[in-house]
PyMOL CGO cylinders between C-alpha atoms (Angstrom):
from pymol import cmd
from pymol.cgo import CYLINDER

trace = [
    CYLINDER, 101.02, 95.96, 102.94, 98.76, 94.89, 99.90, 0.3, 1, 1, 1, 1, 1, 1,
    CYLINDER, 98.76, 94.89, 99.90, 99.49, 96.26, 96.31, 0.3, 1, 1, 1, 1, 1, 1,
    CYLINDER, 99.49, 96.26, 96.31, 97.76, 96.33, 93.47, 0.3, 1, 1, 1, 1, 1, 1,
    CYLINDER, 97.76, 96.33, 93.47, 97.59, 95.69, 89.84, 0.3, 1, 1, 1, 1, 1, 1,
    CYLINDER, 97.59, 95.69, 89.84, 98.42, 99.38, 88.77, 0.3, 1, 1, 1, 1, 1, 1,
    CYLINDER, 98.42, 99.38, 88.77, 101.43, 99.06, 90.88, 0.3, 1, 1, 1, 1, 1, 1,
    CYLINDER, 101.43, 99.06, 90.88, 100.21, 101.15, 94.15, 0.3, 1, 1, 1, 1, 1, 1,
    CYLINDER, 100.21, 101.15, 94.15, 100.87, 100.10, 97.70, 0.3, 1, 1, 1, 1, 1, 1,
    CYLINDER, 100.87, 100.10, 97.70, 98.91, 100.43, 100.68, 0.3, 1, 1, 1, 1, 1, 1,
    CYLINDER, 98.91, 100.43, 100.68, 99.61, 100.35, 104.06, 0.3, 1, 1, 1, 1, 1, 1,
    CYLINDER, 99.61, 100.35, 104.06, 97.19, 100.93, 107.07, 0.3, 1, 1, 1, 1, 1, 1,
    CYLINDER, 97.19, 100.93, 107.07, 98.07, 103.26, 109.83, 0.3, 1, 1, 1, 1, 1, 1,
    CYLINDER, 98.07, 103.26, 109.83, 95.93, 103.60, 112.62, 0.3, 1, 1, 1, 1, 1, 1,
    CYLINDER, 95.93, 103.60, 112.62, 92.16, 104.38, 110.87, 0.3, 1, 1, 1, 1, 1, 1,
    CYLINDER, 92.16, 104.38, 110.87, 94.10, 105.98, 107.75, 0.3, 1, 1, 1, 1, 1, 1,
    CYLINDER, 94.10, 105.98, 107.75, 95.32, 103.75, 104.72, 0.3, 1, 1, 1, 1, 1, 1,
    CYLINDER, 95.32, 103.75, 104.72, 98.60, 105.29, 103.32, 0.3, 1, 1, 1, 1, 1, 1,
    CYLINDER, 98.60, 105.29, 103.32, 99.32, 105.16, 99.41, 0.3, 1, 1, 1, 1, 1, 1,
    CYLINDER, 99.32, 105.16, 99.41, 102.04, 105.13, 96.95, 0.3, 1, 1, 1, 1, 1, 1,
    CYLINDER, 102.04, 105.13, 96.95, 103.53, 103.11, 94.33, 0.3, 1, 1, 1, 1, 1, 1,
    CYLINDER, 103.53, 103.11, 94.33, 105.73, 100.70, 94.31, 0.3, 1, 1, 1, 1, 1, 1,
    CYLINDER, 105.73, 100.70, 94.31, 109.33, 100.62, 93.83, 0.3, 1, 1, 1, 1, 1, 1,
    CYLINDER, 109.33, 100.62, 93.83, 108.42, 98.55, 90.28, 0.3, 1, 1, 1, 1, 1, 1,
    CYLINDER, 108.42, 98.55, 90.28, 106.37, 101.32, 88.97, 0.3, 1, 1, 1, 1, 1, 1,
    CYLINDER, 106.37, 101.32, 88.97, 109.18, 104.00, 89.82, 0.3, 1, 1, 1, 1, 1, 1,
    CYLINDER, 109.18, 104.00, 89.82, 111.81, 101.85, 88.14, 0.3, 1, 1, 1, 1, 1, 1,
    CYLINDER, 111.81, 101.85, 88.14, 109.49, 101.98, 85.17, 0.3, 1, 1, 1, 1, 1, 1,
    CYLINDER, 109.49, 101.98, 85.17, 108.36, 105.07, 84.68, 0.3, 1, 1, 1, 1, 1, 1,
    CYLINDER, 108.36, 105.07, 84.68, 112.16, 106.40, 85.15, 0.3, 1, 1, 1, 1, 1, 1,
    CYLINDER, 112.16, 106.40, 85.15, 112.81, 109.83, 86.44, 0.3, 1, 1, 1, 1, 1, 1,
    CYLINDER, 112.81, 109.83, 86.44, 109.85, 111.34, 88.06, 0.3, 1, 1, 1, 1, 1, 1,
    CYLINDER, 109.85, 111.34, 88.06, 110.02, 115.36, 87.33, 0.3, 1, 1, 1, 1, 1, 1,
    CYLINDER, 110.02, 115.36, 87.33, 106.07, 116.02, 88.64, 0.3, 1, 1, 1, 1, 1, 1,
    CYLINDER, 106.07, 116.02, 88.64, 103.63, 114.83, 90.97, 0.3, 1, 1, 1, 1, 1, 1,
    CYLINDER, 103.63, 114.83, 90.97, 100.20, 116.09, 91.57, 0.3, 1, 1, 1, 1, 1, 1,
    CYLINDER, 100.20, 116.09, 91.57, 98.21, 114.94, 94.35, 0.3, 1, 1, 1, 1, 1, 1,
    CYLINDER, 98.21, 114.94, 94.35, 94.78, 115.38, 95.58, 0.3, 1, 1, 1, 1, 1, 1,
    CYLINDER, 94.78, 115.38, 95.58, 93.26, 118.06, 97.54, 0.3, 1, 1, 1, 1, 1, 1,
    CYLINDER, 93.26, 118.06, 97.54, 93.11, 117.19, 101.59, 0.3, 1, 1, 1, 1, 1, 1,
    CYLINDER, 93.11, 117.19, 101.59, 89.38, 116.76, 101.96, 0.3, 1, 1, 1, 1, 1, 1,
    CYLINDER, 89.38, 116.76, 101.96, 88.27, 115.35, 98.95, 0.3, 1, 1, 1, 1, 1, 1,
    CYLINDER, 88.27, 115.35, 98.95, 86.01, 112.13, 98.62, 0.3, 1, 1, 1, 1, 1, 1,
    CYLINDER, 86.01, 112.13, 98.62, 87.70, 109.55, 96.28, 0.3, 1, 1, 1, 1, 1, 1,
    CYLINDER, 87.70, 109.55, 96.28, 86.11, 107.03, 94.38, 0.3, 1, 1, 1, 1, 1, 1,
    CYLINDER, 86.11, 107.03, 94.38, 87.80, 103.45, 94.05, 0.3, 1, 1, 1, 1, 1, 1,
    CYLINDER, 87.80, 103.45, 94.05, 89.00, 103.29, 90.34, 0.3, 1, 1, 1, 1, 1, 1,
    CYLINDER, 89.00, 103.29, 90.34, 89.26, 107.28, 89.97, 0.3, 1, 1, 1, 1, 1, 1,
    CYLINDER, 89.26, 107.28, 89.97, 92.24, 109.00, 88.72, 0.3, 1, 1, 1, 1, 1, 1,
    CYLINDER, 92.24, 109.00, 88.72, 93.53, 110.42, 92.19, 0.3, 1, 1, 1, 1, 1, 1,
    CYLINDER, 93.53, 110.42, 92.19, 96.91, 111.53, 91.15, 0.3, 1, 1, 1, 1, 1, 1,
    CYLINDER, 96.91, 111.53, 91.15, 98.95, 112.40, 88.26, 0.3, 1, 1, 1, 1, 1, 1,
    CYLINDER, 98.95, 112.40, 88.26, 102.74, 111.53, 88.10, 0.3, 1, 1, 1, 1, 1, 1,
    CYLINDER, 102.74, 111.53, 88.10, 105.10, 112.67, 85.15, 0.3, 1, 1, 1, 1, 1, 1,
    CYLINDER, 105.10, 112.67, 85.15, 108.38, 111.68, 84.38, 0.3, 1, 1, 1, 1, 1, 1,
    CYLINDER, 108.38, 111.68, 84.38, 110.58, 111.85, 81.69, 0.3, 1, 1, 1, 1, 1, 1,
    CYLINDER, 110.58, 111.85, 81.69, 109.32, 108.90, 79.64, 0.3, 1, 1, 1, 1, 1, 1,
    CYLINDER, 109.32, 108.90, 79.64, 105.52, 109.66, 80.43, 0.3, 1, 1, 1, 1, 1, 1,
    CYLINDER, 105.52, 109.66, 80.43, 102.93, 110.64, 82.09, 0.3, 1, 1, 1, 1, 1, 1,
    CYLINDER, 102.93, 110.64, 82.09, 100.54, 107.90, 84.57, 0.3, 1, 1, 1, 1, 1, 1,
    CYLINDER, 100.54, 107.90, 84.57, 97.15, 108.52, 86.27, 0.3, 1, 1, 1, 1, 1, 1,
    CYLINDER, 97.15, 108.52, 86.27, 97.12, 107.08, 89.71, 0.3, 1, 1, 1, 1, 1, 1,
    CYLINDER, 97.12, 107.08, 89.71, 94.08, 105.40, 90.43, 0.3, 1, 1, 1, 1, 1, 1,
    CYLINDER, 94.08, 105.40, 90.43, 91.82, 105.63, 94.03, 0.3, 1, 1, 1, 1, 1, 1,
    CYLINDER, 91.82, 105.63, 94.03, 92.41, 102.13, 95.27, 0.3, 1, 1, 1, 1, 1, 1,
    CYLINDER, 92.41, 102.13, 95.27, 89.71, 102.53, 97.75, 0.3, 1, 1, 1, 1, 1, 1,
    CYLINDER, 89.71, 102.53, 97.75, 86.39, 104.70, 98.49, 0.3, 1, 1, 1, 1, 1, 1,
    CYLINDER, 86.39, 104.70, 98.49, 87.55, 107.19, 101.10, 0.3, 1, 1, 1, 1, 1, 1,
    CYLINDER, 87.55, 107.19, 101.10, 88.58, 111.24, 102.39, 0.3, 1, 1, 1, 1, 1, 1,
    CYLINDER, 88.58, 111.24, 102.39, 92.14, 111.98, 101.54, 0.3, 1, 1, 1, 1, 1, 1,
    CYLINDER, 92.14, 111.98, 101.54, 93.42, 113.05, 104.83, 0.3, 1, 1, 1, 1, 1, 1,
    CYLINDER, 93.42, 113.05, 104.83, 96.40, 113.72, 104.23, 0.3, 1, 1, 1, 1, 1, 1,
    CYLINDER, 96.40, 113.72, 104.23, 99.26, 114.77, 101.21, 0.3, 1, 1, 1, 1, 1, 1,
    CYLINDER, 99.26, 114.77, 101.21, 102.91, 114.25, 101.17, 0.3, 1, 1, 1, 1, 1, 1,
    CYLINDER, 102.91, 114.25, 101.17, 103.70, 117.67, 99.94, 0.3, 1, 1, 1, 1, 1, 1,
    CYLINDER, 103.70, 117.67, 99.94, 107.32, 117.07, 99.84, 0.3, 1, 1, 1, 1, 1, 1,
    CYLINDER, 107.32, 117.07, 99.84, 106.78, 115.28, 96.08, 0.3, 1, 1, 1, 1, 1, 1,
    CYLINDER, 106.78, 115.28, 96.08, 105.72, 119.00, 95.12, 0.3, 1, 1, 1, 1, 1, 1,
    CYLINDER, 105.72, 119.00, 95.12, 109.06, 120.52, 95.39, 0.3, 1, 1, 1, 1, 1, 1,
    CYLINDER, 109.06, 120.52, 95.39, 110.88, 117.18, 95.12, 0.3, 1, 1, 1, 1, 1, 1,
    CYLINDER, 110.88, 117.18, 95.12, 108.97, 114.59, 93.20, 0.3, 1, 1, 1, 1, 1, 1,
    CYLINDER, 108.97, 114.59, 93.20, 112.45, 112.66, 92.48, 0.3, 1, 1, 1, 1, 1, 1,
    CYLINDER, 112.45, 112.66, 92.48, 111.94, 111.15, 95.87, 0.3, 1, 1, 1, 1, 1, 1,
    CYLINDER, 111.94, 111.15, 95.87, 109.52, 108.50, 94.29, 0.3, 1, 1, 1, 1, 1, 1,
    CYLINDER, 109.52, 108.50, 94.29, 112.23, 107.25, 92.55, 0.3, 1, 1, 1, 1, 1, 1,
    CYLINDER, 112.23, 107.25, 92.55, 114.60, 107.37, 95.78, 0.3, 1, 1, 1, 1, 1, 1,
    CYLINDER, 114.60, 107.37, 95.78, 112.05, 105.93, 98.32, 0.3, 1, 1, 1, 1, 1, 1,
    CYLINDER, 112.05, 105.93, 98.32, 108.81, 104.68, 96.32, 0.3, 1, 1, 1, 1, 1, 1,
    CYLINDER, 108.81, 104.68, 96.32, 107.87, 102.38, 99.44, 0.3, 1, 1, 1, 1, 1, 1,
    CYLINDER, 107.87, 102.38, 99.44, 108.94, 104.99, 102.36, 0.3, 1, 1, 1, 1, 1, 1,
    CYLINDER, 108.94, 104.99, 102.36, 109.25, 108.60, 102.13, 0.3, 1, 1, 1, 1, 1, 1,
    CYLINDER, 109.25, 108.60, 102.13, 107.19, 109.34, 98.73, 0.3, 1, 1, 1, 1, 1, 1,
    CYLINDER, 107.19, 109.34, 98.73, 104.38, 108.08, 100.07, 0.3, 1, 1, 1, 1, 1, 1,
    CYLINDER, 104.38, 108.08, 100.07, 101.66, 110.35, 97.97, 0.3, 1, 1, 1, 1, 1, 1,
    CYLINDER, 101.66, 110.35, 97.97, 98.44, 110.30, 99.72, 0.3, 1, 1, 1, 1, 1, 1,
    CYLINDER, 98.44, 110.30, 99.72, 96.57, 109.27, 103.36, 0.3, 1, 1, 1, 1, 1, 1,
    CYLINDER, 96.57, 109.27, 103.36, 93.00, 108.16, 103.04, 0.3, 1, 1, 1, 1, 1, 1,
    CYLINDER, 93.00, 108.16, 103.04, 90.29, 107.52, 105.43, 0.3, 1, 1, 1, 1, 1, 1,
    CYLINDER, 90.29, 107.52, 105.43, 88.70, 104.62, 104.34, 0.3, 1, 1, 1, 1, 1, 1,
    CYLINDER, 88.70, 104.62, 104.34, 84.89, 103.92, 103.94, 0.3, 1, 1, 1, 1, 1, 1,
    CYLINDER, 84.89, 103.92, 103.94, 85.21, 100.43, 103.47, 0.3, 1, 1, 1, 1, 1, 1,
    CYLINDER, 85.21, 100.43, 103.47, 88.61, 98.39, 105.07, 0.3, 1, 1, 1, 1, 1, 1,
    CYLINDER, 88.61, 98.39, 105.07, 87.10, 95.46, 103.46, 0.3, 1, 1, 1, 1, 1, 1,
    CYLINDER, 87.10, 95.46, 103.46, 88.01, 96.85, 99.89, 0.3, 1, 1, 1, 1, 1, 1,
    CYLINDER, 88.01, 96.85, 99.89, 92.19, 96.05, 100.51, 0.3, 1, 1, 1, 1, 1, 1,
    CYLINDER, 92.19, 96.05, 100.51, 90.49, 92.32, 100.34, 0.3, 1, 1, 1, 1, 1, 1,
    CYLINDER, 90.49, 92.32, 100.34, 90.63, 92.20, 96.80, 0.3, 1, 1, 1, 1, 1, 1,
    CYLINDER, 90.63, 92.20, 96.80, 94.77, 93.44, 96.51, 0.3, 1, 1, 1, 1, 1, 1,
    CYLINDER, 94.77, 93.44, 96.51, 97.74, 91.20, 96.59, 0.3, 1, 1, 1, 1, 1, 1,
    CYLINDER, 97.74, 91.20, 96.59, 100.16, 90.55, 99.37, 0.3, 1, 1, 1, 1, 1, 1,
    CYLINDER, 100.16, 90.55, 99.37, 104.03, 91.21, 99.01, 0.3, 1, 1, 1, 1, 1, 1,
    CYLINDER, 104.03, 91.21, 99.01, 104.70, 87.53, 97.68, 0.3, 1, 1, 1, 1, 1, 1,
    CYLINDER, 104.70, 87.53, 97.68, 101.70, 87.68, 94.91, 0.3, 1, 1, 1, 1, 1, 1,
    CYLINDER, 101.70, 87.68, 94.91, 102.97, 91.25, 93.91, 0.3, 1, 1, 1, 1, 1, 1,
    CYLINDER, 102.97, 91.25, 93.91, 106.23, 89.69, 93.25, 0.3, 1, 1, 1, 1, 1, 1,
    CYLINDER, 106.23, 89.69, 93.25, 104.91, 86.81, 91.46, 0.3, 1, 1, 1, 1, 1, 1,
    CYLINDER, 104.91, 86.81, 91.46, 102.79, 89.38, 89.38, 0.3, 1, 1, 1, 1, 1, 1,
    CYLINDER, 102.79, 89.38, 89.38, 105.33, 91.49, 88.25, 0.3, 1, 1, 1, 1, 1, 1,
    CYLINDER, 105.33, 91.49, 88.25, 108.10, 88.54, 88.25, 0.3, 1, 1, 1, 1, 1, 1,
]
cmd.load_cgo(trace, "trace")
């Protein structure tokens, strides 16, 4: 897995990169009440707001971490966006991208950096 500085995760499956945030950002943000994800199909933009997540402290733009075709949505978070703050690393995964460019997760931190980042 590599994470980034905006608190996302990534983890490659196969030709797909899966995406969601980390268990830090969950903890932060508190109780997640809405999540809204991008439309299967659509051609992201690293750095572009991809997804919006609100919870009961505020609201946080997820950013594209990497050029790509969302492939795939975890439309469980729709009817049950709390599950971010149950399994941020497993189950609420938000999005699936097909990647233009592998070579973009380069620039993102392993598990140990993440911790030292956010340590």
């Amino acid at each position: 897995m590599k994470f980034t500085e905006e608190h996302e995760w990534l983890r490659v499956e196969g030709d797909e990169v899966v995406v969601g945030i980390t268990t830090h950002a969950a903890e932060q943000l508190g109780d997640i009440v809405f999540v809204e994800l991008p439309e299967v199909g659509a051609e992201i933009v690293k750095d572009d707001e991809v997804c919006v997540i609100e919870s009961v402290k505020a609201a946080s733009d997820i950013l594209a971490p990497l050029d790509g075709e969302v492939t795939e949505v975890n439309e469980a978070l729709a009817d049950e966006p709390g599950k971010v703050n149950e399994d941020p690393i497993g189950a609420a995964w938000f999005f699936k991208v097909k990647p233009a460019d592998l070579s973009q997760m380069d620039d993102y931190m392993d598990e140990a950096a993440y911790n030292d980042f956010v340590g």
